[in-house]
TIVO-2410 file (N, C-alpha, C; in nm, 3 decimals):
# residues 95
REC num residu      c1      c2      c3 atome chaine
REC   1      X  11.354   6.135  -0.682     N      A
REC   1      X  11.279   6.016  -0.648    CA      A
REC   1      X  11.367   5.918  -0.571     C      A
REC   2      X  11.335   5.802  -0.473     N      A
REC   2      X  11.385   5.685  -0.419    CA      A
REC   2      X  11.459   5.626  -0.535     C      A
REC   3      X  11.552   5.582  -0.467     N      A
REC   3      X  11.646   5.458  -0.588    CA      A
REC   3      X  11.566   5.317  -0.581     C      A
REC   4      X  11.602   5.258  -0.657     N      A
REC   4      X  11.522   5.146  -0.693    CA      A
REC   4      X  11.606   5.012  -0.620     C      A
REC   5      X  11.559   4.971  -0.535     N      A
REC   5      X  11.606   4.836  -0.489    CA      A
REC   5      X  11.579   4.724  -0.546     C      A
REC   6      X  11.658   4.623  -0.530     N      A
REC   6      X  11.584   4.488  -0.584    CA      A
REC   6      X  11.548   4.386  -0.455     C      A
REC   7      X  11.482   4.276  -0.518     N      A
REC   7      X  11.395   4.249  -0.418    CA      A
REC   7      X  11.429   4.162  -0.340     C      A
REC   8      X  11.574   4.121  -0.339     N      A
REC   8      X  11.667   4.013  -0.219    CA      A
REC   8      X  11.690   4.116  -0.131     C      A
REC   9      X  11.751   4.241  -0.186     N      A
REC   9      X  11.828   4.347  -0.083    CA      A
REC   9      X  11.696   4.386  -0.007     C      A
REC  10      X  11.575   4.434  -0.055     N      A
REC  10      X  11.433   4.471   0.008    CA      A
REC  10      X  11.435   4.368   0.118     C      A
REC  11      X  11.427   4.246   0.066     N      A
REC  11      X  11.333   4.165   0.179    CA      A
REC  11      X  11.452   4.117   0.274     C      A
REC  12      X  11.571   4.157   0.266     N      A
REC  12      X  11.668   4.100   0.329    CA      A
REC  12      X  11.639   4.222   0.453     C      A
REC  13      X  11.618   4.373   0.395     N      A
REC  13      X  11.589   4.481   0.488    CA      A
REC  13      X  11.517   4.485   0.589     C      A
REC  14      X  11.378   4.436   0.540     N      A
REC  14      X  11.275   4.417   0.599    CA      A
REC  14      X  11.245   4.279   0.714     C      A
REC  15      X  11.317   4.182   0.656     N      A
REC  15      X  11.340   4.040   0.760    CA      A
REC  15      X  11.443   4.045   0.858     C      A
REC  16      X  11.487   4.158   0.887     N      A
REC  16      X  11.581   4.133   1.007    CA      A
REC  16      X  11.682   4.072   0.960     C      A
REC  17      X  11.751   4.062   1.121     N      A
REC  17      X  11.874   3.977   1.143    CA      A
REC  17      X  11.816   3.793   1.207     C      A
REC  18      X  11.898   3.710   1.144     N      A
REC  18      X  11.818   3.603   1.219    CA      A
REC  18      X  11.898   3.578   1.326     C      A
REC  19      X  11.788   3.497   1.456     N      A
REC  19      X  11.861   3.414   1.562    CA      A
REC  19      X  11.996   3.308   1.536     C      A
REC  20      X  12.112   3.307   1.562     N      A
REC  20      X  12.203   3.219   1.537    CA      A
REC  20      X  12.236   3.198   1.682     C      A
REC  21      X  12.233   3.025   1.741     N      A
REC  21      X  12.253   2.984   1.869    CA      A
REC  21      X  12.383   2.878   1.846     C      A
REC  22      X  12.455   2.822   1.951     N      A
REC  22      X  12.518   2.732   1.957    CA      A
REC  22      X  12.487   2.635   2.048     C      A
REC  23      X  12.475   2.473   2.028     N      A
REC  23      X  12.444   2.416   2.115    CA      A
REC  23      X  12.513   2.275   2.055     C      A
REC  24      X  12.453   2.172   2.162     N      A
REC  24      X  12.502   2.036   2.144    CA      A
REC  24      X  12.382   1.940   2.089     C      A
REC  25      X  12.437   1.861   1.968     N      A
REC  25      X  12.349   1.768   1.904    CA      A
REC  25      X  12.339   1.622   2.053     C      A
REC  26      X  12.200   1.647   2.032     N      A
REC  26      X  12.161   1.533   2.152    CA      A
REC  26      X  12.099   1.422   2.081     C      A
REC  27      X  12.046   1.414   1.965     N      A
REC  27      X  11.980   1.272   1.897    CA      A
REC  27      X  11.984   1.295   1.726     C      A
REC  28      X  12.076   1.194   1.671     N      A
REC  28      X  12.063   1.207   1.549    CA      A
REC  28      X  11.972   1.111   1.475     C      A
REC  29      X  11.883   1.051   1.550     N      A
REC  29      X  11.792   0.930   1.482    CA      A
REC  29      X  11.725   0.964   1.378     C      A
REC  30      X  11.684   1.063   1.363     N      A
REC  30      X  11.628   1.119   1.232    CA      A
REC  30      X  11.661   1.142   1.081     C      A
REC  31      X  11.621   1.091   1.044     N      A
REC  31      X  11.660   1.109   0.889    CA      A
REC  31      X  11.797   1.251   0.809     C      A
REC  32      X  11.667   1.329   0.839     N      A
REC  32      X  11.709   1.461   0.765    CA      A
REC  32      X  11.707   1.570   0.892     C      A
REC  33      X  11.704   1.541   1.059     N      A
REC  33      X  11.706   1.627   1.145    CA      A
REC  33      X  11.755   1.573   1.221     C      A
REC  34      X  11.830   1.651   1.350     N      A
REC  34      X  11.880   1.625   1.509    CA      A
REC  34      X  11.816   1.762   1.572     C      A
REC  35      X  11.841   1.675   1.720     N      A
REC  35      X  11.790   1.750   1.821    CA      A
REC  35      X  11.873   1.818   1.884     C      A
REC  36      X  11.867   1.915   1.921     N      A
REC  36      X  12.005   2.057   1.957    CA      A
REC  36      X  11.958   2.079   2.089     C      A
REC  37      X  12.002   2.106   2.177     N      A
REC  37      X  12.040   2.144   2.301    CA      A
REC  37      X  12.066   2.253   2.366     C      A
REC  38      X  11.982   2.345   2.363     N      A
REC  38      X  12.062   2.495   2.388    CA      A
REC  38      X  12.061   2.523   2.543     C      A
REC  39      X  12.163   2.578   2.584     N      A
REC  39      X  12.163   2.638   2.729    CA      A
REC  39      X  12.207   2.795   2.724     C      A
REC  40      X  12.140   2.822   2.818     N      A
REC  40      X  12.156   2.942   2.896    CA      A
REC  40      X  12.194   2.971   2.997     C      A
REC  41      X  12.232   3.036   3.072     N      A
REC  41      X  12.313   3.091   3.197    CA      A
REC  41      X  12.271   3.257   3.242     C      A
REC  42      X  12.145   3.261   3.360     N      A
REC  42      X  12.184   3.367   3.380    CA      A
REC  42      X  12.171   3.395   3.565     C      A
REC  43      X  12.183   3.493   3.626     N      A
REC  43      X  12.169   3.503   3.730    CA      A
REC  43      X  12.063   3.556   3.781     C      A
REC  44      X  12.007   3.490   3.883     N      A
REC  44      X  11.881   3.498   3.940    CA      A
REC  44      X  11.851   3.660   3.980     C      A
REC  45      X  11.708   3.710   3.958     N      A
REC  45      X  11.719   3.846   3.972    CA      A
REC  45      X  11.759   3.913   4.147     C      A
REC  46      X  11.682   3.804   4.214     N      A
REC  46      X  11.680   3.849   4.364    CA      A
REC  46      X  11.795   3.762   4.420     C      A
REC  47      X  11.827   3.668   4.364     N      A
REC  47      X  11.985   3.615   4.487    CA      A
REC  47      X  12.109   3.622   4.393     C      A
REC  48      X  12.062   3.632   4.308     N      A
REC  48      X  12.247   3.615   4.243    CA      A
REC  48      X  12.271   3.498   4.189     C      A
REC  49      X  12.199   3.402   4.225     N      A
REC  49      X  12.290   3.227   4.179    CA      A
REC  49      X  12.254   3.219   4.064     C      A
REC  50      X  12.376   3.132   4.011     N      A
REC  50      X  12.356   3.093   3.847    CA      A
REC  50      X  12.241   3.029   3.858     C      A
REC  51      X  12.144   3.068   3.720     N      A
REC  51      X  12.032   2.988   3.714    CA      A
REC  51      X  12.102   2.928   3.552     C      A
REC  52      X  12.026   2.805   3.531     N      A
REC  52      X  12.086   2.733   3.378    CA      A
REC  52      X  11.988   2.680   3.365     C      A
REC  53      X  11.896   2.703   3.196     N      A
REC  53      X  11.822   2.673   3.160    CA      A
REC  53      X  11.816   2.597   3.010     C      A
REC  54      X  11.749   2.523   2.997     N      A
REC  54      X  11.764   2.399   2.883    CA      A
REC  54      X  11.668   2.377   2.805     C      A
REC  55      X  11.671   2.451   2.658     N      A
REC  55      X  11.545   2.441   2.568    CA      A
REC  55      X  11.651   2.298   2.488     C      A
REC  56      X  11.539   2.241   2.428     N      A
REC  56      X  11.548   2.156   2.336    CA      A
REC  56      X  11.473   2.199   2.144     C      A
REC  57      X  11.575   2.177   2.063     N      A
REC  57      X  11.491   2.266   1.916    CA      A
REC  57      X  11.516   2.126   1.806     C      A
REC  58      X  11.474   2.139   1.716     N      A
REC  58      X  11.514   2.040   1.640    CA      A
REC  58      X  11.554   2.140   1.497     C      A
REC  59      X  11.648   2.055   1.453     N      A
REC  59      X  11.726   2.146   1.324    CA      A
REC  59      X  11.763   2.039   1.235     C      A
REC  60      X  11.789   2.096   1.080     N      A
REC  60      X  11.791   2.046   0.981    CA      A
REC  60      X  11.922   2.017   0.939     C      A
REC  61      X  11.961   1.898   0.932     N      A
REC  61      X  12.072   1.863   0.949    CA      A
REC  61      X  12.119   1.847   0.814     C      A
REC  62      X  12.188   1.927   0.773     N      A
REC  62      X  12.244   1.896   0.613    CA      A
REC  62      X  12.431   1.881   0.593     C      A
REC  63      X  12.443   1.956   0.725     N      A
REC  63      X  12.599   1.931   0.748    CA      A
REC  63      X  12.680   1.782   0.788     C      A
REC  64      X  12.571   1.673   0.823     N      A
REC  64      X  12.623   1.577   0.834    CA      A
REC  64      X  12.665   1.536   1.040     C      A
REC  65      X  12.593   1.638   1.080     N      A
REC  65      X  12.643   1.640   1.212    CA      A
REC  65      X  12.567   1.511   1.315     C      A
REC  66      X  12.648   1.480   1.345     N      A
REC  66      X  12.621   1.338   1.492    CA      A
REC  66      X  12.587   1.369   1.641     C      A
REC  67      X  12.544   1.270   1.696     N      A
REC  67      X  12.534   1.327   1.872    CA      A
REC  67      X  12.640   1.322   1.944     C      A
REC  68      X  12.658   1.416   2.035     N      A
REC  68      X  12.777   1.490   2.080    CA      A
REC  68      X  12.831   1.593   1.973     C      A
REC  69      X  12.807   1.609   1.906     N      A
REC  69      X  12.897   1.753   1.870    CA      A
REC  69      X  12.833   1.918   1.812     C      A
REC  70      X  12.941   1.993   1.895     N      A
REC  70      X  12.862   2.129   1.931    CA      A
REC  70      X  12.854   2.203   1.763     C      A
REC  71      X  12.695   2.256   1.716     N      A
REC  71      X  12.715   2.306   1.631    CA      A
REC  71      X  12.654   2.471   1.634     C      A
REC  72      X  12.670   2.515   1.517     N      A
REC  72      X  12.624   2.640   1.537    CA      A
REC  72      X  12.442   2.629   1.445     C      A
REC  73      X  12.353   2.731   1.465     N      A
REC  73      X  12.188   2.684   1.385    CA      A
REC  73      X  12.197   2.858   1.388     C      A
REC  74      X  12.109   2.836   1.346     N      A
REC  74      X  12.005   2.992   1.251    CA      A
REC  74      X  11.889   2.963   1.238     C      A
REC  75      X  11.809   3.052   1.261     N      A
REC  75      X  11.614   3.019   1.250    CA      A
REC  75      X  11.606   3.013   1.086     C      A
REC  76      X  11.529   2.983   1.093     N      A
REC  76      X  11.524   2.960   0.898    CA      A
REC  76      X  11.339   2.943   0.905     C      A
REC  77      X  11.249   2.954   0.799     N      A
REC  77      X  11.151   3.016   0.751    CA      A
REC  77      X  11.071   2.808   0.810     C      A
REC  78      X  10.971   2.777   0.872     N      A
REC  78      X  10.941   2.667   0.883    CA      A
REC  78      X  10.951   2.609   0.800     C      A
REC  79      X  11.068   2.454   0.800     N      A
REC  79      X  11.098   2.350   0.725    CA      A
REC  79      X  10.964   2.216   0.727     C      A
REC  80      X  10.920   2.175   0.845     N      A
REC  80      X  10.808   2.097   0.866    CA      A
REC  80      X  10.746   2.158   1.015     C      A
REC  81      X  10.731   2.062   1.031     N      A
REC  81      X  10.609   2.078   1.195    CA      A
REC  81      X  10.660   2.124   1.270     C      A
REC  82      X  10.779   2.125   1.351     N      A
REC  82      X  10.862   2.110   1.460    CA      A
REC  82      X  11.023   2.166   1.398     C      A
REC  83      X  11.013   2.216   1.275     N      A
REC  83      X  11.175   2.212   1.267    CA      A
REC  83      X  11.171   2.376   1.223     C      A
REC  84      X  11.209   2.481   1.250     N      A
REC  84      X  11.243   2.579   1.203    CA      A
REC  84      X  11.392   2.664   1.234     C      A
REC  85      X  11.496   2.512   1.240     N      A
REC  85      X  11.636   2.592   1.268    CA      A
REC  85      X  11.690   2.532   1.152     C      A
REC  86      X  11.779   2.545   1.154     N      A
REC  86      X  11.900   2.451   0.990    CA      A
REC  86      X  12.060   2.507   1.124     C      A
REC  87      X  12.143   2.348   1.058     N      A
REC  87      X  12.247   2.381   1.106    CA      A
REC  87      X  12.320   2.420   0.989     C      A
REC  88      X  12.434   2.510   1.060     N      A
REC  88      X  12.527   2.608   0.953    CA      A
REC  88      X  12.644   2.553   0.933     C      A
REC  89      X  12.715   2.516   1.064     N      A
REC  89      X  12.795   2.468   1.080    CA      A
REC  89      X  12.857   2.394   1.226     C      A
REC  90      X  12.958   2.299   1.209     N      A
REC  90      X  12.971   2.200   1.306    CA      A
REC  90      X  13.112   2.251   1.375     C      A
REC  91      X  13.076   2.323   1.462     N      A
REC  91      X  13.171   2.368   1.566    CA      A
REC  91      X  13.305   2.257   1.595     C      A
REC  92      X  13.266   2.187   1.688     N      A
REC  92      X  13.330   2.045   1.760    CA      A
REC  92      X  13.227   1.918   1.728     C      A
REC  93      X  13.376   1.849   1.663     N      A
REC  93      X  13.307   1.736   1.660    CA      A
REC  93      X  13.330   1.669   1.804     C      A
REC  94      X  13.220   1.522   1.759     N      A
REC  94      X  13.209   1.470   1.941    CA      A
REC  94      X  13.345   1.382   1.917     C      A
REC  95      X  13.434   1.360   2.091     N      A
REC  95      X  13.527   1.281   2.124    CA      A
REC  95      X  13.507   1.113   2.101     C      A
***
C-alpha cells in the first residue's frame, strides 16, 4: 500500500513552489502594508533594446521595512483586498 503522509507535507506537495520577487519599498503610509516596486528587464523580441517594465504590488509589512529599501516578498494566500505578498526579508536598507 502508499505510505501515509501528513497533511503539511501533502499540501506543501500539492501547492507548489511560491513566487519570491525582489524589489524597492516605494510608500510606507500604511499601517500594516507598503508598496513594492518590482522591475523587470527584458529585450525586445524584434529589435533587441532593453525593454524595463514596472508592476507595482502591495505587501505585508511585518519586518518593519521603510521607503527606499530593497526587500525580498513571497505570494502568500490573500491577506485583504489588494495585498497577497508578505515581506520576508529586508535586503538593503534605504541611505
Amino acid at each position: 500500500m502508499a505510505t501515509e503522509t501528513t497533511g503539511a507535507a501533502k499540501s506543501a506537495e500539492t501547492r507548489g513552489r511560491r513566487k519570491a520577487r525582489v524589489g524597492t519599498v516605494m510608500s510606507d503610509k500604511m499601517e500594516k502594508t507598503v508598496t513594492v516596486s518590482l522591475v523587470r528587464r527584458y529585450a525586445h523580441p524584434v529589435y533587441g533594446k532593453q525593454v524595463t517594465r514596472t508592476k507595482k504590488v502591495k505587501a505585508r509589512n511585518e519586518m518593519g521595512a521603510k521607503a527606499g529599501d530593497t526587500v525580498r516578498i513571497v505570494e502568500t494566500r490573500p491577506l485583504a483586498k489588494t495585498v497577497c505578498w508578505r515581506v520576508t526579508e529586508i535586503v538593503e536598507r534605504a541611505k
